[in-house]
C-alpha positions as CSV (number, residue, x, y, z in Angstrom):
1,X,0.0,0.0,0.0
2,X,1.6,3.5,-1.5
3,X,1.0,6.6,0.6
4,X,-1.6,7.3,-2.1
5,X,-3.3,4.6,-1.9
6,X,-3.7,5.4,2.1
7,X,-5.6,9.2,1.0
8,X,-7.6,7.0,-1.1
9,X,-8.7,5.3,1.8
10,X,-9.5,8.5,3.6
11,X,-11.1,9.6,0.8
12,X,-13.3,6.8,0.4
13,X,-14.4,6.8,4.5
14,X,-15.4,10.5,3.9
15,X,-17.3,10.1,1.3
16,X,-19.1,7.3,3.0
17,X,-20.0,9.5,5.7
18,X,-20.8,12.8,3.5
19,X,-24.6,12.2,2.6
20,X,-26.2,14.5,1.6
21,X,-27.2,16.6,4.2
22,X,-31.2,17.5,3.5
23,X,-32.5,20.9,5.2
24,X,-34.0,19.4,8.2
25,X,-31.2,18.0,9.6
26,X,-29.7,19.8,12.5
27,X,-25.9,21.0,11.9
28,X,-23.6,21.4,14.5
29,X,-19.8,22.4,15.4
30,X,-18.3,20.5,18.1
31,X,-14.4,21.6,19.8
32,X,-13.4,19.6,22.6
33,X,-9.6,18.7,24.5
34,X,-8.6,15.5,26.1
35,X,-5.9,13.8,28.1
36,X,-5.1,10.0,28.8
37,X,-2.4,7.8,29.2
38,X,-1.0,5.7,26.0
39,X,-1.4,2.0,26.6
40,X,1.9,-0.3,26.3
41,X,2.4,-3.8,25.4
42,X,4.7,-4.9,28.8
43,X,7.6,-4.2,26.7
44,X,10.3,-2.8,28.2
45,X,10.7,-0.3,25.2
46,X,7.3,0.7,25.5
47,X,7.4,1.3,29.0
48,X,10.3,3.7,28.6
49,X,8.9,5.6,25.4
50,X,5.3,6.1,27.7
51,X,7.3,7.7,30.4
52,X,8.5,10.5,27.9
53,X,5.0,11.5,26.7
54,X,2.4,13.2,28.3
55,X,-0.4,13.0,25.6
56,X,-3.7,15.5,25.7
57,X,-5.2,16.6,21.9
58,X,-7.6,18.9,20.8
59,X,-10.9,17.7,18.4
60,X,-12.8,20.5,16.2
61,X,-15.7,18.5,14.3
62,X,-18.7,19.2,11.7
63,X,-21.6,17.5,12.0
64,X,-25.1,17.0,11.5
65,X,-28.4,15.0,12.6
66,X,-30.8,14.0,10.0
67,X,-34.6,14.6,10.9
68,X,-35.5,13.2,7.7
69,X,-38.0,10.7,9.7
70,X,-37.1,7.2,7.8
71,X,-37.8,3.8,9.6
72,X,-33.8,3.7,9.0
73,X,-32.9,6.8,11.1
74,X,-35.5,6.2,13.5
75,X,-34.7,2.9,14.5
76,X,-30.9,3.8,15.0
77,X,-32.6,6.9,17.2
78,X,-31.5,9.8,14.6
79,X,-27.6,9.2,14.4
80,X,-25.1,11.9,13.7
81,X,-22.7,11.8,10.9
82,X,-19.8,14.1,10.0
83,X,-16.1,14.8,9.8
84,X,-13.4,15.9,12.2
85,X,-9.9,17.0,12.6
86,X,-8.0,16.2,16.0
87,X,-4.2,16.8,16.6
88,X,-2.4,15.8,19.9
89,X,-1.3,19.3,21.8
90,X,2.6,18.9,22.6
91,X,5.6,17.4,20.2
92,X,7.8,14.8,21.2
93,X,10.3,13.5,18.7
94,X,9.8,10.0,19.2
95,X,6.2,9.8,17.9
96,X,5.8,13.5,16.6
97,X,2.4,15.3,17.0
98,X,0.0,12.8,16.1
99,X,-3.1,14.3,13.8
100,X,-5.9,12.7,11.9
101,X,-8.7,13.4,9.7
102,X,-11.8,11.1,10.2
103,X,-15.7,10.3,9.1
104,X,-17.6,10.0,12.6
105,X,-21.0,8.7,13.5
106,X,-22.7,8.9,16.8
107,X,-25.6,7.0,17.8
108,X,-27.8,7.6,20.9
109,X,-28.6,5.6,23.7
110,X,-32.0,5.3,24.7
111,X,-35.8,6.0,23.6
112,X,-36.3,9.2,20.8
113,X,-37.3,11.5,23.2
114,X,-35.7,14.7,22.1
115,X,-36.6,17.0,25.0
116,X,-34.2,15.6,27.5
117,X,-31.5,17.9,29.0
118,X,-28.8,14.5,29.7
119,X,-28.4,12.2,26.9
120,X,-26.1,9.6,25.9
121,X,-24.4,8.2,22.9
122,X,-21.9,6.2,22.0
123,X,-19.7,6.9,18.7
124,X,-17.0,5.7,16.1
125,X,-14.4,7.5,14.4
126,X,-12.5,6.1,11.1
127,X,-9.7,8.5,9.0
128,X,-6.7,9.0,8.4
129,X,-3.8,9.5,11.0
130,X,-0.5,11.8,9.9
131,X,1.9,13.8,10.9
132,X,4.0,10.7,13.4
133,X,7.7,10.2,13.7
134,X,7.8,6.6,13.1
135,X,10.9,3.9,13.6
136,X,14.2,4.1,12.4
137,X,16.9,1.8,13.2
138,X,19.1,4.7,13.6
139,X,17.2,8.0,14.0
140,X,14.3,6.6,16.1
141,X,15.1,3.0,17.5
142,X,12.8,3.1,20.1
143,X,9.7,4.1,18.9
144,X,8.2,0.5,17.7
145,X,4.6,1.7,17.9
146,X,4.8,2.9,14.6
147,X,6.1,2.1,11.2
148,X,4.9,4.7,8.9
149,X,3.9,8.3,9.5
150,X,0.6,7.5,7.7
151,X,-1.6,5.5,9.7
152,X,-5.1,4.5,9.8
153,X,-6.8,6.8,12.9
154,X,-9.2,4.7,14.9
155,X,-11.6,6.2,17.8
156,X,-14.6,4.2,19.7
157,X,-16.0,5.8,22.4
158,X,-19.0,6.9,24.6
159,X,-20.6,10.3,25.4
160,X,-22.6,12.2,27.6
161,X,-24.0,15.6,27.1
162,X,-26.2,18.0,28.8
163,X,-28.2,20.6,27.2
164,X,-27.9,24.3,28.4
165,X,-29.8,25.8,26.1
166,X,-31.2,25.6,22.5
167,X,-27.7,26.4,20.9
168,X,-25.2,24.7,23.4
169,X,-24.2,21.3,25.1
170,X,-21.4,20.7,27.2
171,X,-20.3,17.1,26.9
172,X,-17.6,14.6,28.2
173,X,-16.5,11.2,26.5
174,X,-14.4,8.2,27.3
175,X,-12.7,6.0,24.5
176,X,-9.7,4.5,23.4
177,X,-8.0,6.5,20.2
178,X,-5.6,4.1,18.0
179,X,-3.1,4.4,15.2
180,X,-2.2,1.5,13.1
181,X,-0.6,0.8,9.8
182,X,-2.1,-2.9,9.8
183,X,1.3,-4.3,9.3
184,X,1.7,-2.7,6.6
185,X,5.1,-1.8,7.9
186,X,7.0,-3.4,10.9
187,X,6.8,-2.3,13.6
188,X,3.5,-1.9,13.9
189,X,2.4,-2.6,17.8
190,X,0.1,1.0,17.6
191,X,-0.2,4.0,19.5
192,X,-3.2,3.5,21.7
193,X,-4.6,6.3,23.9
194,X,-7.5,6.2,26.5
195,X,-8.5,9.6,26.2
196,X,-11.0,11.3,28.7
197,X,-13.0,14.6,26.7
198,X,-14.4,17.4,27.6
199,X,-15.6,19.8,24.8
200,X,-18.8,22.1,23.8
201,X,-20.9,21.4,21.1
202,X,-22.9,24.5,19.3
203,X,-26.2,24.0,17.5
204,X,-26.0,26.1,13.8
205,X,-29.4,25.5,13.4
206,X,-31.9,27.4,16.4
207,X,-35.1,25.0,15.2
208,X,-36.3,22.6,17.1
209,X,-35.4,18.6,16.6
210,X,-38.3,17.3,16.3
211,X,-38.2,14.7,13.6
212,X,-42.0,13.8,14.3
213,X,-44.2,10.6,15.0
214,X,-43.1,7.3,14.3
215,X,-42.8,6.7,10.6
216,X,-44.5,3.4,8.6
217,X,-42.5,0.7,8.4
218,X,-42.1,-1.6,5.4
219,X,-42.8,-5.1,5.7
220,X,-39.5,-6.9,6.8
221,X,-39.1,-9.7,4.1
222,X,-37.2,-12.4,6.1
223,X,-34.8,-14.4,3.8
224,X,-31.5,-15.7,3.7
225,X,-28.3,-13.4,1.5
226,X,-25.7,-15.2,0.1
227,X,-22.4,-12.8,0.6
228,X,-19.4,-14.0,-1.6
229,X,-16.1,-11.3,-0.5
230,X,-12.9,-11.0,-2.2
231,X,-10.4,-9.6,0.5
232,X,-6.9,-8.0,-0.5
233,X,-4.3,-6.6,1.3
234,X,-0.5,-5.7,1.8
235,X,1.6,-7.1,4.9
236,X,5.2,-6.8,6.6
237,X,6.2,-9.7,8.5
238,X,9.6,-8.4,10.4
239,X,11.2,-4.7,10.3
240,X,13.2,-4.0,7.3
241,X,11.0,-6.1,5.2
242,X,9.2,-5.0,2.0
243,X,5.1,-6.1,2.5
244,X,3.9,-9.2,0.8
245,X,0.4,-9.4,-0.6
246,X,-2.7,-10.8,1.9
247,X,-6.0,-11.7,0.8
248,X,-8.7,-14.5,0.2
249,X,-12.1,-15.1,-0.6
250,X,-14.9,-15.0,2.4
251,X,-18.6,-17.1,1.4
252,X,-21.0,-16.4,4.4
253,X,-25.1,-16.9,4.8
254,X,-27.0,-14.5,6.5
255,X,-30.2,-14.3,7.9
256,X,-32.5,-11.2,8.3
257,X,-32.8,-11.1,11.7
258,X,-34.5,-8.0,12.2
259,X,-34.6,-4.6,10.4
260,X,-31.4,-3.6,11.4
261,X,-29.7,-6.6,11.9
262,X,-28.4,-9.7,9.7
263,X,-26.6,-12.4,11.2
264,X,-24.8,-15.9,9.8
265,X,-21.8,-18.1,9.5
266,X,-19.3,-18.8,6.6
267,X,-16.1,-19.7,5.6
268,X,-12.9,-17.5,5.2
269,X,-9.7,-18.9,2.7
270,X,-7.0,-16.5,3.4
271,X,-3.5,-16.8,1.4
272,X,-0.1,-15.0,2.5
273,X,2.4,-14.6,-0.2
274,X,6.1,-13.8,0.1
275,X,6.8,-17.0,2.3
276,X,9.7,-18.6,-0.5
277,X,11.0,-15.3,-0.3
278,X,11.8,-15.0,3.4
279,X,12.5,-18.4,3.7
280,X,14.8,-19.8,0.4
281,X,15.6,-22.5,2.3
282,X,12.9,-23.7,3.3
283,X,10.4,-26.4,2.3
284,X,6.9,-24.3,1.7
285,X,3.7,-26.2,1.9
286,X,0.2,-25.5,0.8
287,X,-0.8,-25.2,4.5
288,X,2.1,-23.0,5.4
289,X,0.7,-20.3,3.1
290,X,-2.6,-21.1,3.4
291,X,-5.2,-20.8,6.0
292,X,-9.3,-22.1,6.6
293,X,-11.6,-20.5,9.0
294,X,-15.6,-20.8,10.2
295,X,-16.6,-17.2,10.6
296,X,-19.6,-15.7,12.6
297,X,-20.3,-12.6,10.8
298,X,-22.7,-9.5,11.7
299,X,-24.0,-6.9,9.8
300,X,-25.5,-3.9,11.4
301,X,-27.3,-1.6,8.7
302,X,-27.2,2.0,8.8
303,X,-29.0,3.0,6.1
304,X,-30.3,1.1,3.1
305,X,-26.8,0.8,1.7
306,X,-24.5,1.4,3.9
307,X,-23.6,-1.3,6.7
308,X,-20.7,-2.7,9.1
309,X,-19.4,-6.2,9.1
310,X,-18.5,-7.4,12.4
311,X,-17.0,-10.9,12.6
312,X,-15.1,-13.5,14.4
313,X,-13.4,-16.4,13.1
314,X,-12.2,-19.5,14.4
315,X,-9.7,-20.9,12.2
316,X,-9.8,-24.8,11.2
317,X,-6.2,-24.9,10.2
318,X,-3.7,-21.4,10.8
319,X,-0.8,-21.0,8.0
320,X,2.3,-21.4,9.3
321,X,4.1,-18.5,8.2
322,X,1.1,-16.5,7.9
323,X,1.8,-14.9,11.5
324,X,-1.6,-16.3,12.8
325,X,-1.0,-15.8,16.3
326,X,-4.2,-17.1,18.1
327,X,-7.0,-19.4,17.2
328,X,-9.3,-16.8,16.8
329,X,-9.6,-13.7,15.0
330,X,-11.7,-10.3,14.7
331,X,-12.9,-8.3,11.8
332,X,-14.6,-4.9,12.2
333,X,-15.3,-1.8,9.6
334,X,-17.6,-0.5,7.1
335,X,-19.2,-1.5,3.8
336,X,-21.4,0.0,0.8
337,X,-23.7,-2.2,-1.0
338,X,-25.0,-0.8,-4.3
339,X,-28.4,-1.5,-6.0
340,X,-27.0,-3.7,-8.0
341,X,-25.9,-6.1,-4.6
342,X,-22.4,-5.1,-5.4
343,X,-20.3,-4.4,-2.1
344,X,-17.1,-3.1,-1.5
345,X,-15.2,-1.9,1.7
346,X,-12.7,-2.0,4.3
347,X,-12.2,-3.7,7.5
348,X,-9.3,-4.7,9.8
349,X,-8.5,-8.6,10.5
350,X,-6.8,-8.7,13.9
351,X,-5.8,-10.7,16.5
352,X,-6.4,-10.2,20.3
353,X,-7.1,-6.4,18.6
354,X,-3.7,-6.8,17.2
355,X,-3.7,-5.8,13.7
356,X,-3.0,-8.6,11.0
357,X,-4.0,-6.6,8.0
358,X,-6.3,-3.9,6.5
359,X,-8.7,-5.8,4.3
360,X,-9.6,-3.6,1.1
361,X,-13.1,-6.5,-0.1
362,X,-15.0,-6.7,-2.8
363,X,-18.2,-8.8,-3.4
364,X,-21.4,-9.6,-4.3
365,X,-24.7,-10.5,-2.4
366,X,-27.3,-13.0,-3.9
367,X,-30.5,-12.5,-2.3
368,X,-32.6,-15.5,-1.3
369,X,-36.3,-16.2,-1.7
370,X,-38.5,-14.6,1.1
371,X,-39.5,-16.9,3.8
372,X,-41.8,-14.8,5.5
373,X,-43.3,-11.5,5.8
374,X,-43.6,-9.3,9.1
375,X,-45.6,-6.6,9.2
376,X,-44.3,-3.9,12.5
C-alpha cells in the first residue's frame, strides 16, 4: 500500500460519511480537549517511550443529525454523521504530534425522546492519521509503535452531554483512540490512547429537533443473502522487510434477523504470499501459506446501503508462516452495497485487537427467496 493509496482510503471513508445533508437536519460544530495515558504492550521499550510523553489533543468536528424521519434513522434513534480534525497538543520526537482526519458517526442511547437535558451516545471514528515520527533503526530505535507516518486513525468511544440551552451542550467522553498501519510496515504494535474529553458542542441551526411521529414501516421480508467477498491486502512480517500481498475469498449466509440486523456463518480462505521469499531454504507447503476459517459474521445496517461487518473467526487450520497468532480472529469496519448487490469496503483482521491486516473486499450478495413476511 503507497502513501496514495492510504488518501484513497481517507477519501473513500469520507465520502461514506458525506450524505447529503437534506435541510431538516440539524448541523452542528463541536471543539473539545482531552488527556489520557498511552497503553503499552509490557515491553520494556514501550514502558520507557510512555514515560517520555504526556499526551492530551484537541478535536474540532462538523456535523449533523438528519430529521428526515425514515424507519432507517428512526430505528438507529436519529444518528449523527460528520467529519473531524484532531491533533495531539505537545511534540515529542519519538512519535511526533500525532493528527488525523476522520468520518464519525454517533448514535444515541435510549428511547427518541428529544426534549431531554442529559443524553447519551456512543460513537465511532474512522480516517486517516499523519503527521508521526515513526521507527528508524538509527534515527528513532525506540519508537516500535509505529512504522509509517501514515496511519489508519481509529476512535470508539462513549458520550454524555447536557443541554444548556437551545444552541449549546457541554459534553464529556471516554474512548480509546488508536493508530495503526495494519502491518503494513514493521513495527507496527500502535499507538493507543485512553482519552478522557471534555468539549462544547454548538447547534448552527436554532429549530427545534423534532423529527416527528413514528414513521410506517415496510414489511420486513425475512430471507436468507448469500455474501461472496474478495479480500486483499498488503503485509510486513519483520522490520526492514518489503510487504507481501494478503488476501482470500470469504462465502457467508446471513439471515435477516430484524430490520437492522443480519446475522450468519461462513467460511474464510485466506493466502499470504512472500513466504519462499523469506524463507529460500525452506520447504513451503500448501498449509504453510494457506489458511481455513468458520466465521460468525454480523451486519449492522445504517442506512439502506451502507452497513458494518462485524465478525469472528475461528480458524480450522492457521498457516504457518502467515503470523496467525491465536486461534481466533476479529474483523470490524464498514461497507457500501449498491443497487445492483455489489459491495465493496474496508475492514481490519486482527488478533487479540492486534492488527494482522487492512482488508480492502470486494463482493457480491445474492438474495434468497422470502421466507416470511412481518408486518411492524
Amino acid at each position: 500500500m503507497r502513501l496514495r493509496k492510504i488518501f484513497i482510503l481517507g477519501l473513500f471513508f469520507s465520502a461514506i460519511c458525506s450524505f447529503q445533508v437534506e435541510a431538516q437536519s440539524k448541523k452542528f460544530i463541536e471543539v473539545s480537549y482531552d488527556r489520557g495515558p498511552i497503553i503499552g504492550n509490557n515491553k520494556d521499550w514501550a514502558s520507557e517511550l510512555i514515560d517520555m510523553i504526556d499526551y492530551s489533543g484537541v478535536d474540532l468536528r462538523f456535523g449533523w443529525r438528519s430529521g428526515k424521519n425514515t424507519y432507517y434513522n428512526y430505528i438507529n434513534r436519529f444518528p449523527s454523521y460528520g467529519l473531524g480534525f484532531t491533533s495531539a497538543v505537545n511534540y515529542y520526537k519519538e512519535i511526533g504530534r500525532p493528527m488525523g482526519v476522520y468520518a464519525f458517526g454517533e448514535f444515541p442511547f435510549g428511547k427518541n425522546d428529544f426534549n431531554r437535558k442529559l443524553n447519551f451516545s456512543y460513537f465511532a471514528q474512522i480516517g486517516l492519521g499523519f503527521n508521526m515520527n515513526p521507527y528508524h533503526p538509527d534515527n528513532n530505535p525506540l519508537n516500535g509503535f509505529v512504522g509509517t507516518s501514515v496511519n489508519a486513525h481509529v476512535h470508539f468511544g462513549l458520550k454524555a452531554a447536557y443541554k444548556v440551552s437551545d444552541s449549546y451542550e457541554l459534553f464529556t467522553s471516554i474512548g480509546t483512540k488508536h493508530y495503526s498501519n495494519g502491518s503494513y510496515k514493521k513495527p507496527n504494535a500502535g499507538i493507543n490512547f485512553i482519552p478522557i474529553a471534555v468539549g462544547l458542542k454548538m447547534n448552527l441551526d436554532k429549530a427545534e429537533f423534532h423529527p416527528g411521529i413514528k414513521p410506517d414501516f415496510p414489511p420486513l421480508e425475512k430471507r436468507g443473502y448469500w455474501n461472496i467477498a474478495a479480500y486483499t491486502g498488503m503485509k510486513s512480517y519483520e522490520i526492514g522487510e518489503k510487504a507481501y500481498f494478503r488476501g482470500g475469498l470469504g462465502v457467508n449466509y446471513l439471515w435477516e434477523l430484524s430490520y437492522k440486523y443480519r446475522g450468519g456463518i461462513g467460511i474464510d480462505w485466506f493466502y499470504g504470499a512472500g513466504a519462499r521469499d523469506r524463507y529460500p531454504e525452506e520447504d513451503i507447503a500448501f498449509t504453510d501459506v494457506n489458511s481455513f476459517a468458520v466465521v460468525g459474521s454480523w451486519e449492522w445496517k445504517l442506512t439502506e446501503n451502507l452497513y458494518m461487518p462485524i465478525a469472528i473467526g475461528v480458524y480450522l487450520s492457521k498457516a504457518h508462516y502467515n503470523q496467525e497468532t491465536t486461534g481466533f480472529y476479529e474483523r470490524i469496519g464498514v461497507r457500501y452495497r449498491m443497487d445492483n448487490n455489489i459491495f465493496a469496503g474496508v475492514q481490519i483482521k486482527a488478533h487479540k485487537a492486534k492488527a494482522d491486516f487492512f482488508e480492502f473486499t470486494f463482493g457480491y450478495t445474492i438474495p434468497g427467496k422470502v421466507r416470511k413476511v412481518v408486518v411492524r
